[in-house]
C-alpha positions as CSV (number, residue, x, y, z in Angstrom):
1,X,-10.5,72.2,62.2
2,X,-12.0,75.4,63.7
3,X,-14.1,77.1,61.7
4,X,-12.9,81.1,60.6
5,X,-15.3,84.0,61.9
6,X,-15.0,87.5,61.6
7,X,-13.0,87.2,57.9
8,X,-14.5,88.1,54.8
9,X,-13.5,87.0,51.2
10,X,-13.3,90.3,48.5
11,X,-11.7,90.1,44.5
12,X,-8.1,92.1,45.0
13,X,-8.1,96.1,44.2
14,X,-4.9,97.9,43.1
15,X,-5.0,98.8,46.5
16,X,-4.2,95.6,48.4
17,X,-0.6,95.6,46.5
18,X,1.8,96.2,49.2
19,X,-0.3,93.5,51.2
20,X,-0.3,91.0,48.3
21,X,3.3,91.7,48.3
22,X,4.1,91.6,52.2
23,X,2.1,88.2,52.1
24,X,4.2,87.1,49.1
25,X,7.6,87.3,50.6
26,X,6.7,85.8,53.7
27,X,6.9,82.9,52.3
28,X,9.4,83.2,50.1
29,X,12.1,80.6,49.9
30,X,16.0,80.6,50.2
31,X,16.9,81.2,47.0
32,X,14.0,83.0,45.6
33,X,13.9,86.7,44.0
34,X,12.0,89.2,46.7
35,X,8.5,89.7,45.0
36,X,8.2,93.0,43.1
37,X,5.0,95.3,41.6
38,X,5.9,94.4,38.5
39,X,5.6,90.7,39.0
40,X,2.7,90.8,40.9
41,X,1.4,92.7,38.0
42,X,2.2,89.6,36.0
43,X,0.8,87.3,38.2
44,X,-3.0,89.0,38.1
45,X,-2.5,89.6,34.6
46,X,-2.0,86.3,33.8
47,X,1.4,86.7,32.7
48,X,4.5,84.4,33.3
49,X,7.9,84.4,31.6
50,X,8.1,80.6,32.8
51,X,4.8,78.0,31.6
52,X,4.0,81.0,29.4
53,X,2.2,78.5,26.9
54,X,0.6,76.6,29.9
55,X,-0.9,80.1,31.2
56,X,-2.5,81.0,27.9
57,X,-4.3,78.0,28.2
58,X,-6.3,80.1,30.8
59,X,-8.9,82.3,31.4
60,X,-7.6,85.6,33.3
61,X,-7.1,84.9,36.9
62,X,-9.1,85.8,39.7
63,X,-7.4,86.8,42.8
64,X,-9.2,87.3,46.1
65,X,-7.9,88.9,49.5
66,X,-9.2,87.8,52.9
67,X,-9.6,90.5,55.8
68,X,-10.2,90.0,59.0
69,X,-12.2,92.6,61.3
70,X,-9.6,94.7,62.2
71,X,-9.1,95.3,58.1
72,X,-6.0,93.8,58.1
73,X,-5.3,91.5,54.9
74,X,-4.5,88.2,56.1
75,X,-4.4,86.2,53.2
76,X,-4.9,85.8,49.2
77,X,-5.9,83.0,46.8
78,X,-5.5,83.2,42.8
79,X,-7.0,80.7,40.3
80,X,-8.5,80.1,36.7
81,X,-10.2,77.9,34.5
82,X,-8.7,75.8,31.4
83,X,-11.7,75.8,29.0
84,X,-9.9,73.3,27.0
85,X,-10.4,70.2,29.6
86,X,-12.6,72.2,31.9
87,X,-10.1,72.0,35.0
88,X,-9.9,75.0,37.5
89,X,-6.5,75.5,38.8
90,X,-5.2,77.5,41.9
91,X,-2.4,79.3,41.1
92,X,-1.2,80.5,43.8
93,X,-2.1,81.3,47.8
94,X,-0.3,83.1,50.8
95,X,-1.9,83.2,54.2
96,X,1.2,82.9,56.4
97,X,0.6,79.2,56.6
98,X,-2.1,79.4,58.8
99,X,-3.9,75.9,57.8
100,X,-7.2,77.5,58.8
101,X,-6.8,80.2,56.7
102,X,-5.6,77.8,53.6
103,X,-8.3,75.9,54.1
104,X,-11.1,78.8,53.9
105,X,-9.2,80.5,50.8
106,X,-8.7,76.5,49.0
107,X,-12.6,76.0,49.9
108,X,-13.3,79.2,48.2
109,X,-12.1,78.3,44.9
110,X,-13.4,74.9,45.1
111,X,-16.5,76.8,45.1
112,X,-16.6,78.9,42.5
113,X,-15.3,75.7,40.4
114,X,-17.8,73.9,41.1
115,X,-17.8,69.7,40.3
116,X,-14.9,70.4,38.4
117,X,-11.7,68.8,38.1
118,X,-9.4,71.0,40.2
119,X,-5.0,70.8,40.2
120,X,-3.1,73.3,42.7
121,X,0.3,74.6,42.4
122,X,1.2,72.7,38.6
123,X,2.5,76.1,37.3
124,X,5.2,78.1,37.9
125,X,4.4,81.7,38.8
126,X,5.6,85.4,38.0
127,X,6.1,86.0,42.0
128,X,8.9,83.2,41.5
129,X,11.8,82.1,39.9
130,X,10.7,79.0,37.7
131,X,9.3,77.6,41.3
132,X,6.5,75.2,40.1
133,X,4.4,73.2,42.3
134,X,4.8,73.3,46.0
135,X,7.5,73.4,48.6
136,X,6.0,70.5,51.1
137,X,8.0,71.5,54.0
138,X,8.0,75.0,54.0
139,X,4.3,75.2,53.3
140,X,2.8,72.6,55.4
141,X,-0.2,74.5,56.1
142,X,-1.3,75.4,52.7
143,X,-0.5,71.0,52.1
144,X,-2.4,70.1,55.0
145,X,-5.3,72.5,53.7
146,X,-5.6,71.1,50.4
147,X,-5.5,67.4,51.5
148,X,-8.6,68.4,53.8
149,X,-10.0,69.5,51.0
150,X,-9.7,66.4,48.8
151,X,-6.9,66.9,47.1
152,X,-3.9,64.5,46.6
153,X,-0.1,65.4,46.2
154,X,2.2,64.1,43.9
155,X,5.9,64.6,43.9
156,X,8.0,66.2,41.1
157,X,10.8,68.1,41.8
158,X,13.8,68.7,44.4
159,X,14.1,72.2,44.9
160,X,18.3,73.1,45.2
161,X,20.3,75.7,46.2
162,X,24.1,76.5,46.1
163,X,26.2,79.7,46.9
164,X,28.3,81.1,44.0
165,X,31.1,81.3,43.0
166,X,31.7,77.6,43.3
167,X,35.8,77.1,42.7
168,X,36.5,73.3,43.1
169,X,34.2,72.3,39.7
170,X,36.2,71.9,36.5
171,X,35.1,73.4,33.3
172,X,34.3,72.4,29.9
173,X,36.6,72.7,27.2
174,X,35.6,73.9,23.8
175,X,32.3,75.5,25.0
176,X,30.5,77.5,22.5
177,X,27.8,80.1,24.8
178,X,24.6,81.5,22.9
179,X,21.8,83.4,23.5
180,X,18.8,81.0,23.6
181,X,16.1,81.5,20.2
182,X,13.3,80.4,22.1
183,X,14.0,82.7,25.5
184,X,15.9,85.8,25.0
185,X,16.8,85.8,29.1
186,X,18.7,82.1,28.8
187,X,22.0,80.7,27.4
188,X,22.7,77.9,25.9
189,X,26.3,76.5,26.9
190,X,27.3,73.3,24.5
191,X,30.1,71.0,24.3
192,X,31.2,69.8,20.7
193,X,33.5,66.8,20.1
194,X,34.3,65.6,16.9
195,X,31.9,68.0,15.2
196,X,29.2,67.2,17.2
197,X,27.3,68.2,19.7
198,X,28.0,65.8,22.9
199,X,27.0,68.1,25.9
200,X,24.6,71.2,26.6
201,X,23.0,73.0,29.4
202,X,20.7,76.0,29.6
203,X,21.1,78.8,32.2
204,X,19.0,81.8,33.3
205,X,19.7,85.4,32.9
206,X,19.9,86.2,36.9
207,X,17.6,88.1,38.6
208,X,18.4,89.8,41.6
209,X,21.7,87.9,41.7
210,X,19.8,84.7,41.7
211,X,20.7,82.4,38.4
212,X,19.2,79.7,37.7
213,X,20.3,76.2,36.0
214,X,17.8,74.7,33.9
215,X,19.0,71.9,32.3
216,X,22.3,70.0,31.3
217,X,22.2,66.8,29.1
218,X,25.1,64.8,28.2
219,X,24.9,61.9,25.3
220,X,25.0,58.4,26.3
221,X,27.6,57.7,24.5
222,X,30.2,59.9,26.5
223,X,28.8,59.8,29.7
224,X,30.5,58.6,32.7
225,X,33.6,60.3,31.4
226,X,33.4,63.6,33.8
227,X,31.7,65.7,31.3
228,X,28.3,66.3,33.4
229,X,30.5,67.6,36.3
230,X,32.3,70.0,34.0
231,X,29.4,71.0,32.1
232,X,27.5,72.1,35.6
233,X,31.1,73.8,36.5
234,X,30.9,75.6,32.8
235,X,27.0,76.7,33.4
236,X,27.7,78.1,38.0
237,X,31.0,79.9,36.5
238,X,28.7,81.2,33.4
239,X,26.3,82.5,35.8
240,X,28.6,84.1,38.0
241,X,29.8,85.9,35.2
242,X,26.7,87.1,34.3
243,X,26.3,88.6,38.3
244,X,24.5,85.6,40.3
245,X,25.6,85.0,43.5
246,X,23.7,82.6,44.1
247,X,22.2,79.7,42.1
248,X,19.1,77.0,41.8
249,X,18.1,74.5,40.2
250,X,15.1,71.8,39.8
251,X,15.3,67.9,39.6
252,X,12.2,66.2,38.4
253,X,13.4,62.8,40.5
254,X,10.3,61.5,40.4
255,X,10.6,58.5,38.2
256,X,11.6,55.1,39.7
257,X,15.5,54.0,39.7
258,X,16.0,52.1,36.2
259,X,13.1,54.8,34.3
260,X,14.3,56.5,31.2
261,X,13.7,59.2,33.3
262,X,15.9,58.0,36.5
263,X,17.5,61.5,37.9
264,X,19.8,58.8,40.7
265,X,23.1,60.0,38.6
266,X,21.9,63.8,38.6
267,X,21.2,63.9,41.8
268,X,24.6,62.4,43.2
269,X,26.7,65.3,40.9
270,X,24.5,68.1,42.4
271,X,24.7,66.7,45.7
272,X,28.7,66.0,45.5
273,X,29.1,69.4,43.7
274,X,27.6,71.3,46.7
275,X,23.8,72.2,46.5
276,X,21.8,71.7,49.4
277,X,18.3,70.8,49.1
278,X,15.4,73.4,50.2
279,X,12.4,71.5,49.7
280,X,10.6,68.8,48.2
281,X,7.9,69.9,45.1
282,X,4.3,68.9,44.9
283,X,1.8,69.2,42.7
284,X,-1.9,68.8,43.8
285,X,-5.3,67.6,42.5
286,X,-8.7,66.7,43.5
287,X,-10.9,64.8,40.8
288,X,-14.4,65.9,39.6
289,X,-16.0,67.0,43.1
């Protein structure tokens, strides 16, 4: 890969927002809020209304701009350390997918790290809707940059997407809707049947008409019986209720057919129901350097 001249590496001023920002929404995905001051304000601050515990397991990011001669601002790396296991971790990097300029920004916080153990892209950010880990296909330069580097990729998530209002899903019956204790901005939607709980899923308050679905979980006992398809009907309508037009959601299919964890069944609903896949998520690490 050819080496960068003529760019120099500089810790991020107040100034650099409306590049930070411009850099941001370049690569932002279908389905993703357009990046705002207030959460980039989050994101150097070090605060996240999604991973919030994970986050305060770090020290306060860094954040770092690259210019080239002409002063322009052509990319930006952000990253921290975890004191409790001593693991450095990237947060987050924009450089219009120019692998060359991944690479230089990924090789500068593999240098201030050190020997340490380093993950890339495990937490979800401020500058995005619950997006955590890596879209594989629409950031191909930033992969290909930190497999150069030494790290290796693992796969967690499908990233999916679906217009709303979605009409042909049925709904649940007997759905009680509540305002999550544990995150004010979610709702809980659950399905009782004989004075129990037999069905719930958890929805986003949306931002900037974006809504997304969290999670639905369905006993085992009553499954198979149309319920998950009505609950996911019950959570889209909620959310166009609330204003979405649009909606996401995240599959973490990466256990093997037969695993406790097997997402094959959730993945056929979402797929029959509509949703169309954006991307594939990876997380990233390189061991002790």
């Amino acid at each position: 890969m050819a080496p960068l001249t003529g760019v120099t590496l500089r810790p991020c001023t107040p100034t650099d927002t409306l590049d930070l920002l411009a850099l941001a929404d370049a690569e932002r995905l279908p389905g993703q809020p357009r990046p705002t001051r207030a959460m980039l304000t989050d994101a150097l601050a070090g605060r996240a209304g999604t991973d919030q515990a994970s986050w305060g397991e770090l020290t306060p990011p860094l954040a770092d701009v690259a210019q080239n001669r002409q002063g322009r601002t052509v990319g930006a790396i952000s990253y921290a350390l975890r004191p409790a296991d001593g693991t450095g971790v990237i947060l987050w990097l924009h450089c219009h997918e120019d692998t060359n300029m991944a690479e230089r920004l990924v090789r500068h916080a593999c240098a201030y790290f050190g020997h340490r153990p380093i993950e890339a892209f495990s937490l979800a950010t401020p500058l995005t809707l619950g997006l955590e880990a890596l879209p594989v296909r629409h950031r191909s330069g930033t992969c290909k940059a930190l497999e150069n580097a030494g790290f290796n990729g693992t796969r967690l998530r499908r990233y999916l997407h679906t217009p709303l209002p979605v009409r042909h899903l049925p709904l649940a019956p007997g759905l009680r809707i509540q305002q999550d204790d544990a995150d004010p901005a979610a709702r809980r939607l659950r399905a009782h049947h004989d004075h129990r709980m037999v069905a719930e899923a958890v929805i986003g308050r949306p931002v900037q008409g974006i809504g997304v679905l969290w999670w639905i979980g369905v006993l085992p006992d009553v499954r198979r019986r149309g319920l998950g398809r009505a609950m996911l009907g019950s959570a889209l309508h909620a959310l166009s209720t609330l204003g979405a037009r649009e909606a996401i959601l995240y599959v973490d299919d990466d256990a093997p057919p037969g695993d406790p964890r097997d997402r094959t069944a959730a993945n056929a609903l979402y797929d029959s129901a509509g949703f169309t896949e954006i991307d594939q998520l990876h997380c990233y690490r390189r061991p002790l350097g």
